[in-house]
C-alpha positions, 0 to 999 in steps of 0.5 A: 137164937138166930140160924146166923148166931147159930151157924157162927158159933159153929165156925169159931168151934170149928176153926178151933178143932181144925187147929187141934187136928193139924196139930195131932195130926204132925204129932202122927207123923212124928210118932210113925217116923219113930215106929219106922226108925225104931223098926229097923234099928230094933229088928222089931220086924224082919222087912221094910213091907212088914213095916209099912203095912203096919204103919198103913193100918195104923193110920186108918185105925187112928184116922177112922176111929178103930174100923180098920182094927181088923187090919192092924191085928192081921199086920201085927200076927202076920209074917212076911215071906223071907223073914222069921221076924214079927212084930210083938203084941207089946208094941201094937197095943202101945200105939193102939192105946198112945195118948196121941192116937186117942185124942185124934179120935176124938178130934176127928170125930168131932171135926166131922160131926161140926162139919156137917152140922155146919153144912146143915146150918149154913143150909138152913139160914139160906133157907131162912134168907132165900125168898124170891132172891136170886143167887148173888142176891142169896149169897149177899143176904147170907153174908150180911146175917153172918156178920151181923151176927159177928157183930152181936157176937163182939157186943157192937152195935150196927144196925142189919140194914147198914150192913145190908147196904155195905153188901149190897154195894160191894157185891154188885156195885161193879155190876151196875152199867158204868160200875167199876170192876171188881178189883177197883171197887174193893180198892175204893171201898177200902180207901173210903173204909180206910180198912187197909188191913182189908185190902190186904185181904181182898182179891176181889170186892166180892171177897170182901163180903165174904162171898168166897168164905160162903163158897169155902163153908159151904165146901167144911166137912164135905167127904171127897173120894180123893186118892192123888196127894195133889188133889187132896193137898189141893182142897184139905184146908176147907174141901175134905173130910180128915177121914179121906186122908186115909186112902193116900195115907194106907196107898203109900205105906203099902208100897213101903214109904212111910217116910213119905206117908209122914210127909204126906201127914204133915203136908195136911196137917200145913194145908189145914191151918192155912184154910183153917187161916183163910177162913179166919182171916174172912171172918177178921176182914168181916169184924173189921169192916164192922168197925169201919162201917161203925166209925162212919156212922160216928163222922156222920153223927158228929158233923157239926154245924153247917160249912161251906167247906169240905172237912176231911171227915166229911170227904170220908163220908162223900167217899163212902156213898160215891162207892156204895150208893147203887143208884147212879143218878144220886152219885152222878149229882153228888159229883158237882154236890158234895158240900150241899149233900154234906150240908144236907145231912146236917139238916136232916140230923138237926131235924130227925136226929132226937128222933133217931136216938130215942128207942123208947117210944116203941112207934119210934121204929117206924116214922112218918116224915113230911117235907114241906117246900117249894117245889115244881116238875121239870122236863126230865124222868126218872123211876119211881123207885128212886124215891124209894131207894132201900127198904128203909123207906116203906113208901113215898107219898105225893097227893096233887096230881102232876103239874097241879098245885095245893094250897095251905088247907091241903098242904096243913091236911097233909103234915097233920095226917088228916088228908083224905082222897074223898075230901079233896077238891080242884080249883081253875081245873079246866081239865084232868087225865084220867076223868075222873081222877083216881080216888087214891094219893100217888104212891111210889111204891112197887110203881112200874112207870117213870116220874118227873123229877121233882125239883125242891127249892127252901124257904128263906127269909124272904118267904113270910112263912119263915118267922113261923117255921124258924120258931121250931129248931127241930122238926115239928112232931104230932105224934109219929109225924115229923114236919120238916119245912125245908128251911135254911139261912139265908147265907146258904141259900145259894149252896143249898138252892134247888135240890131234887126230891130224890136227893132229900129221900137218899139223904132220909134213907142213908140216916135211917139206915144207920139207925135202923128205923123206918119211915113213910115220906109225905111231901107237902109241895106244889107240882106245877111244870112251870116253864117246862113243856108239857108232857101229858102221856108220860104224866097220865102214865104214872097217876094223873096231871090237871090243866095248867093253873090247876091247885088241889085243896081241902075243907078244914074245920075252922078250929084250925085257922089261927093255929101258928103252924096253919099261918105259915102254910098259908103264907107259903103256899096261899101268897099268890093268890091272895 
């Protein structure tokens, strides 16, 4: 069993046993209001300091499960200054041996033995997630394994790195340069959930994460040496040990007022159930959010068919990326864009979306998508993480070095996954940085520079290439590979146009995520600068670029040539110099 499932079995018993013990605990207060009435009516005792200092040891019998017997015993045989009176034998041993004395025993000691399992186990899993996280990053990892495992509790499907994502963005969403303040981001992230019971909850986009429940179970079943009832009313619900209400409980029946020792009683029994509440609803809000994020992922799925047109359905989708997505290039586009990232998604779920459903090919977690278009640099730079935003994508692969093109040989090489660095060759190359070049592709994983963005462009009906390409209605598969050419109708030509390769990747991630699979991206496109300026020491940096009119091919066995597929690539990418 996961240490999460294990720690969340722990909290709902945990949560029931506090009931429970807020429960007895007025049934206490009752019975000693009763004791001290019966008291003074009866004579049972000749003063009011007898009387509270068997009430006292009586409550620290109860409440420490018989340790304080020695103190009861001498309460009851004893005699006070001034009076003939003593308490009889009949009547201690009928609170000794009461029912309700007896079950909050028993509910205490299991209260303080789930409670510090439940630190051990929250010690555990955060053992289990840290790594090389920092703090906040622990915290939001330990948030996520919780509520997956509420999810897996409640039988609902989400994938770990969908919540992952979710936390991630409402913990440091807000963190970011230009980030919105933590109150606002819970209030955008809830609208764009449309969780209004959430909202309700939240004081801050942290809490809606469960970062204040972390604290707050973090704080379950610690004993507190505390003696002001103030203090101990202050942290009672979730902070103290019901063992430590002794000390105030015993302090104010000794100086006779067991009137206020009840209310003090019953004072704790109501701050319990409301940190008994606080949690629950945390862990609510949690199992809501759930749901939520479950509903999004059905919008997406059932997009339908492309539109120029913002539906209400897709303005919830826009919403919920603008909010949690952490890169803000990608939100910054989605600004101007939002009917051509919509339009996006629909793409990728009419190419990808068989493959995201089937679970039964087990090479089906882990897929190998290649992006075939026209495509170029431009003057403008960007991290080379961008093209590998989430854990989702294990790496993106470019093979030409920068403003270099490739021919139909490299580009078929590069979609059937035959392509070697050694097989490669360089025509109209009058020079190259570094020399010679690196014998490895261009991966953006774990790289440190900046890259050009990578601009993309469609394959329309004017390219010969779309009769080819327009036969596959879905992505070309060989295996765990996926072509893609990137292919739209010529009626939506201006609405998609040039789209940053970026923006292809975040659009691959965000459906990957919500399926919880895996891939590598390939692109198969040209890196030639076009009309913009040369920028050779940022290019060398990352990689390495060629001379102007540069284009990288590959010998291929001649099996291949009349293959339909190796046709279009010719036709795309041969056209200009045949």
């Amino acid at each position: 069993m996961e240490a999460a499932d294990i720690l969340c079995e722990s909290l709902f018993r945990w949560l029931e046993n506090r009931k429970k013990c807020a429960e007895e605990l007025k049934k206490l207060a009752q019975e000693l209001e009763d004791v001290h009435q019966g008291s003074n009516i009866g004579q049972v005792v000749g003063a009011a300091t007898s009387v509270a200092s068997i009430s006292g040891a009586l409550i620290a019998t109860v409440l420490t499960g018989g340790l304080a017997g020695p103190v009861l015993v001498a309460a009851a045989v004893g005699t006070v200054a001034g009076t003939a009176v003593s308490v009889t034998s009949t009547l201690v041993e009928t609170f000794i041996s009461s029912s309700t004395f007896k079950k909050a025993n028993e509910l205490m000691k299991e209260d303080e033995k789930v409670g510090t399992k439940i630190q051990e186990q929250l010690r555990d899993l955060k053992d289990r997630c840290r790594g090389a996280l920092n703090a906040d990053e622990l915290d939001c990892e330990v948030t996520t394994r919780l509520m997956w495992s509420l999810a897996r509790r409640s039988n609902t499907p989400v994938p770990l790195d969908f919540l992952r994502g979710f936390n991630r963005a409402t913990f440091f969403h807000h963190l970011a340069p230009g980030g919105l303040d933590p109150d606002q981001a819970s209030r955008f992230i809830c609208q764009a959930l449309g969780a209004a019971t959430v909202f309700s909850l939240m004081t801050s986009s942290l809490k809606v994460s469960g970062k204040v429940m972390m604290k707050n179970i973090g704080r379950i079943g610690i004993k507190s040496a505390v003696k002001a009832g103030s203090r101990v009313l202050g942290v009672i619900g979730l902070g103290i040990s019901l063992y430590d209400l002794i000390d105030k409980s015993v302090e104010l029946a000794k100086d006779n007022q067991v009137t206020e020792a009840s209310k003090f009683l019953r004072d704790s029994a109501r701050q319990i159930l409301d940190g008994q509440q606080e949690l629950k609803e945390q862990l609510d809000a949690m199992h809501e959010i759930i749901q939520e994020l479950l509903k999004i992922k059905n919008l997406i799925k059932n997009l339908g068919g492309y539109s120029l047109n913002m539906t209400e359905e897709a303005q919830k989708i826009i919403n919920y990326i603008k909010i949690t997505c952490p890169d803000n290039t990608v939100s910054s586009w989605l600004q101007t864009h939002e009917i051509a990232f919509v339009n996006l998604l629909r793409f990728f779920l009419e190419k990808l979306g068989h493959i995201l459903e089937d679970l039964t090919k087990p090479y089906r977690g882990h897929i190998h998508i290649v992006i075939v278009a026209h495509g170029g640099i431009v003057d403008e730079f960007m991290p080379a993480g961008g093209l590998v935003p989430t854990p989702n994508i294990t790496d993106t692969v470019l093979y030409s070095p920068w403003n270099c093109a490739i021919d139909a040989n490299a580009a078929f090489g590069i979609a059937q996954g035959s392509i070697q660095a050694t097989d490669r060759v360089f025509v109209n190359m009058a020079r190259c940085e570094p020399n010679p070049l690196p014998n490895r592709w261009n991966s953006m994983r774990e790289s440190p520079s900046d890259i050009p963005v990578i601009l993309l462009s469609p394959v329309t009906e004017e390219d010969g290439a779309w009769k080819y390409f327009n036969q596959y209605r879905i992505g070309m598969e060989i295996e765990d590979r996926v072509i893609i050419p990137y292919l739209v109708p010529e009626k939506l030509k201006k609405e998609f146009g040039q789209i940053p390769l970026f923006i292809f990747i975040f659009a691959i991630s965000f459906l990957l995520m919500m399926y919880n699979k895996t891939a590598t991206v390939h692109l198969a496109a040209c890196l030639s600068r076009g009309g913009s300026p040369e920028r050779r020491v940022e290019w060398r940096r990352q990689y390495a670029y060629t001379s102007d009119g540069a284009y990288m091919t590959v010998n291929i066995e001649n099996k291949y040539m009349h293959n339909d597929l190796y046709r279009a690539f010719r036709s795309l990418f041969d056209r200009k110099r045949r």
